[in-house]
C-alpha positions as CSV (number, residue, x, y, z in Angstrom):
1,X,122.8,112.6,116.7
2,X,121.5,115.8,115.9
3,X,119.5,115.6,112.4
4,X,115.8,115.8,112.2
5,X,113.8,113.1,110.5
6,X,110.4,113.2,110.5
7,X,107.5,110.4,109.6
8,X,104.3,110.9,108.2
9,X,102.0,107.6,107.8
10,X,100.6,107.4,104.4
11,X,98.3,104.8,104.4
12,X,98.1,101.7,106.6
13,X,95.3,98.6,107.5
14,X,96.7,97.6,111.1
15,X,94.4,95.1,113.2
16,X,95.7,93.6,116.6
17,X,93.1,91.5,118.6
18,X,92.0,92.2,121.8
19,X,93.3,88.8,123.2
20,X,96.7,89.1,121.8
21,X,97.4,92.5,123.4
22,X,99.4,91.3,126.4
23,X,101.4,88.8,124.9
24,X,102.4,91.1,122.0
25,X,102.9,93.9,125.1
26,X,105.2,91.3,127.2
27,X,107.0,90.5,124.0
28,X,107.6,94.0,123.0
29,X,108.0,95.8,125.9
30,X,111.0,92.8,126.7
31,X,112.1,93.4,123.6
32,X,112.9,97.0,124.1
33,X,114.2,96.7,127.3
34,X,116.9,94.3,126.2
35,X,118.1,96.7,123.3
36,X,122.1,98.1,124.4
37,X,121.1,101.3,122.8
38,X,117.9,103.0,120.9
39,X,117.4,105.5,118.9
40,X,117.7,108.8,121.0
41,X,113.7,110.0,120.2
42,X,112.3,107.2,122.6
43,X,112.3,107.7,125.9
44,X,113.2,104.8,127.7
45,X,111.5,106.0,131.0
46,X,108.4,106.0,128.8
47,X,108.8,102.5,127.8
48,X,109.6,101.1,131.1
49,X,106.1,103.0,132.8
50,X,103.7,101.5,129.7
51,X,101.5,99.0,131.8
52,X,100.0,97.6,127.8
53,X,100.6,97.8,124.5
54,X,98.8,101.0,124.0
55,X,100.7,102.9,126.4
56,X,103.9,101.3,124.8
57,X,103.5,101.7,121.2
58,X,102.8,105.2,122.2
59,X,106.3,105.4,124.1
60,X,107.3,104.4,120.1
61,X,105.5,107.3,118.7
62,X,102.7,104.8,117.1
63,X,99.2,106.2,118.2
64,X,96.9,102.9,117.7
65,X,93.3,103.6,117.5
66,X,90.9,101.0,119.5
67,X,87.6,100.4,118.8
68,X,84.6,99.5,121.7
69,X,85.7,95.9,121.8
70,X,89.2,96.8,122.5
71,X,91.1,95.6,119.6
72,X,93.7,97.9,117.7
73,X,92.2,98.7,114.6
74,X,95.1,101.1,112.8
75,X,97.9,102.9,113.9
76,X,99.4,106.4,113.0
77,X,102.7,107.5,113.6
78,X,103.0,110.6,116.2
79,X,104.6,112.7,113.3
80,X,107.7,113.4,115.0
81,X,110.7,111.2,114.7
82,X,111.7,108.1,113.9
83,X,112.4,105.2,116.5
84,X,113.1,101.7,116.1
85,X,110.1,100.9,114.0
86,X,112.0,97.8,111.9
87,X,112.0,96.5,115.8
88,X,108.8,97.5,116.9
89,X,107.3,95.9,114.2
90,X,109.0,93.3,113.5
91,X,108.7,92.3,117.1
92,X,105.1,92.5,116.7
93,X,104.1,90.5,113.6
94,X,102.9,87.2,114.6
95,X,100.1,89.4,116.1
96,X,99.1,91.9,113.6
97,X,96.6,90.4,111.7
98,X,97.3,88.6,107.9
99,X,97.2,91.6,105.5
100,X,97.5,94.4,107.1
101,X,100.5,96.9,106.5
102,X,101.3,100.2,107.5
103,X,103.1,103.1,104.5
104,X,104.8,106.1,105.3
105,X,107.2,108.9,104.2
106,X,110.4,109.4,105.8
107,X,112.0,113.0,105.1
108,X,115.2,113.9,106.4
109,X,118.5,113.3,107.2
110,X,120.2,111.9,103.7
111,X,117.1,110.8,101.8
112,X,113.5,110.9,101.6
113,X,111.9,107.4,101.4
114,X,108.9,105.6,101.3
115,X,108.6,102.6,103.6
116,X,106.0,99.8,103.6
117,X,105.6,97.3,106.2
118,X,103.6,94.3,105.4
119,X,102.6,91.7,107.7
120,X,101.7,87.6,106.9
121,X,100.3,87.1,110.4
122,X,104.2,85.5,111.3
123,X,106.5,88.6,110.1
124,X,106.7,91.5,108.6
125,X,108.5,92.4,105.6
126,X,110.3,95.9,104.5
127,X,109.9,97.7,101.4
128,X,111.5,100.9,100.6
129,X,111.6,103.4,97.9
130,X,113.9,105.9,97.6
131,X,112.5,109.5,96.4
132,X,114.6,110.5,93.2
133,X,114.4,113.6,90.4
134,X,113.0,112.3,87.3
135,X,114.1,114.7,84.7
136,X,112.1,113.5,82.1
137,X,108.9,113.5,84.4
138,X,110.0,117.1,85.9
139,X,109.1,115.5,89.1
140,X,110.3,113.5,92.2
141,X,109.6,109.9,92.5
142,X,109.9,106.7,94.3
143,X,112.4,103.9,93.3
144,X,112.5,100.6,95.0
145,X,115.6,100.1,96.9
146,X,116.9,96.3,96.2
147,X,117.7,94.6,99.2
């Protein structure tokens, strides 16, 4: 594949507790390892060196952020290219904590969207918005995809 899309996090909340960050690492790291293909931006080498779940979301182009007691308290995406962030976070959601969610613009490829990933403290559900011309408005916005 040889288009460029590029992610730039809006707005999130992300918590992940200290205690749940090798579990969640296991899980995900598993997880990817067990995928027949990903997308071509991750480098599987990467992945397979991450020894926690820092060092692997960062494989994922997710920089978390941890505070002095160790827990993940947001996340930024590197900016780059998109991965396999339905998996990742997907993957992830029984331990992100109730309420958080993570926003961010998608530009490339076919479309520009808006994506929003909210998380119950079990899953994490999808939202996206598709960036359109209003005419009337004179402007671009964001319609809600129905899924």
């Amino acid at each position: 594949m040889g288009f460029e899309i590029k992610n730039d996090t809006v707005k999130s909340r992300f918590f992940i507790r200290k205690e749940v960050t090798k579990e969640a690492f296991n899980i995900l790291k598993r997880k990817m390892l067990s995928l027949d293909e990903v997308n071509s931006w991750i480098t599987i080498s990467e992945v397979k060196a991450a020894s926690n779940l820092i060092e692997l979301l960062t494989a994922l182009r997710w920089i978390p952020k941890i505070n002095s007691d160790g827990n993940i308290i947001s996340i930024t995406h590197d900016g780059f290219k998109v991965a396999e962030e339905e998996i990742v976070f997907k993957t992830i959601a029984p331990y992100v904590q109730e309420h958080s969610f993570i926003q961010y613009i998608r530009e490339g490829y076919s479309a520009d969207l808006k994506v929003k990933f909210n998380f119950d403290g079990v899953d994490a559900s999808v939202t996206t918005w598709s960036k359109q011309y209003n005419e009337q408005l004179n402007e671009d916005v964001f319609i809600a995809i129905e899924e």
